[in-house]
N, C-alpha and C positions, 0 to 999 in steps of 0.2 A: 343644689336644692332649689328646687321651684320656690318664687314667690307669686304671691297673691294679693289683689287688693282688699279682700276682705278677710278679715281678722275674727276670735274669739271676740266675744260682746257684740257685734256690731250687729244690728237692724239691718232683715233683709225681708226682697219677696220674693215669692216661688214664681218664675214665668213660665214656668213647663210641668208639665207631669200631673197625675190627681190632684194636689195640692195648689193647682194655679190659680193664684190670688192671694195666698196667706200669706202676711207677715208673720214675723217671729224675729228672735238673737239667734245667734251663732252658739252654738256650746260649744263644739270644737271641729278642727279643721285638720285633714289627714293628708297632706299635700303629698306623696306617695302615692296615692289613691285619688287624687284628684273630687277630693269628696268636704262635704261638710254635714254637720247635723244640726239641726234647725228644730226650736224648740216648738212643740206642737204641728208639727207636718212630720208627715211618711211615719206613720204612727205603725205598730206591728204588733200582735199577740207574743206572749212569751210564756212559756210555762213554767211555775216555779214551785218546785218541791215544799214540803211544808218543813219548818222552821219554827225557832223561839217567838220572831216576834210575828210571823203567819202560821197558825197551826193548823192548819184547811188546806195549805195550799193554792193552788189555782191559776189564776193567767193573771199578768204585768203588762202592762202598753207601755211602750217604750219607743224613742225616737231610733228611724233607722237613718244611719247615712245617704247623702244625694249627691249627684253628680252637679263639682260646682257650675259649671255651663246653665244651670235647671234654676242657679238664684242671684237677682241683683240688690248692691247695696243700696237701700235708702238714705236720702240725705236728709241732714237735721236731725 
């Protein structure tokens, strides 16, 4: 299994991609995929049926996975 230095919780920033400049945490990390999701970057539409507790429906923004090479840890 691949390791990595940056972990779930940890503070990062984006140095690549639309996103270049944002910090954020780590939500989770998919080392298979060589990927991480970072809260508030690479944001995506999603559509979501309507439900109990949404009965309209409509679109969800959601964080999508990024290629870890695209974020470095922050320190402190």
């Amino acid at each position: 299994m691949k390791k990595f230095k940056i972990k779930k919780g940890d503070k990062v920033v984006v140095i690549a991609g639309d996103d270049k400049g944002k910090e954020g945490e780590v939500l989770a990390v998919y080392p298979k995929k060589d990927s991480v999701v970072v809260a508030g970057c690479k944001m995506a539409k999603k559509a979501v049926k309507p439900n109990e507790e949404n009965k309209s429906g409509g679109f969800k923004s959601i964080e999508m996975p990024m290629h870890i090479s695209n974020v470095k840890k922050v320190e402190g």
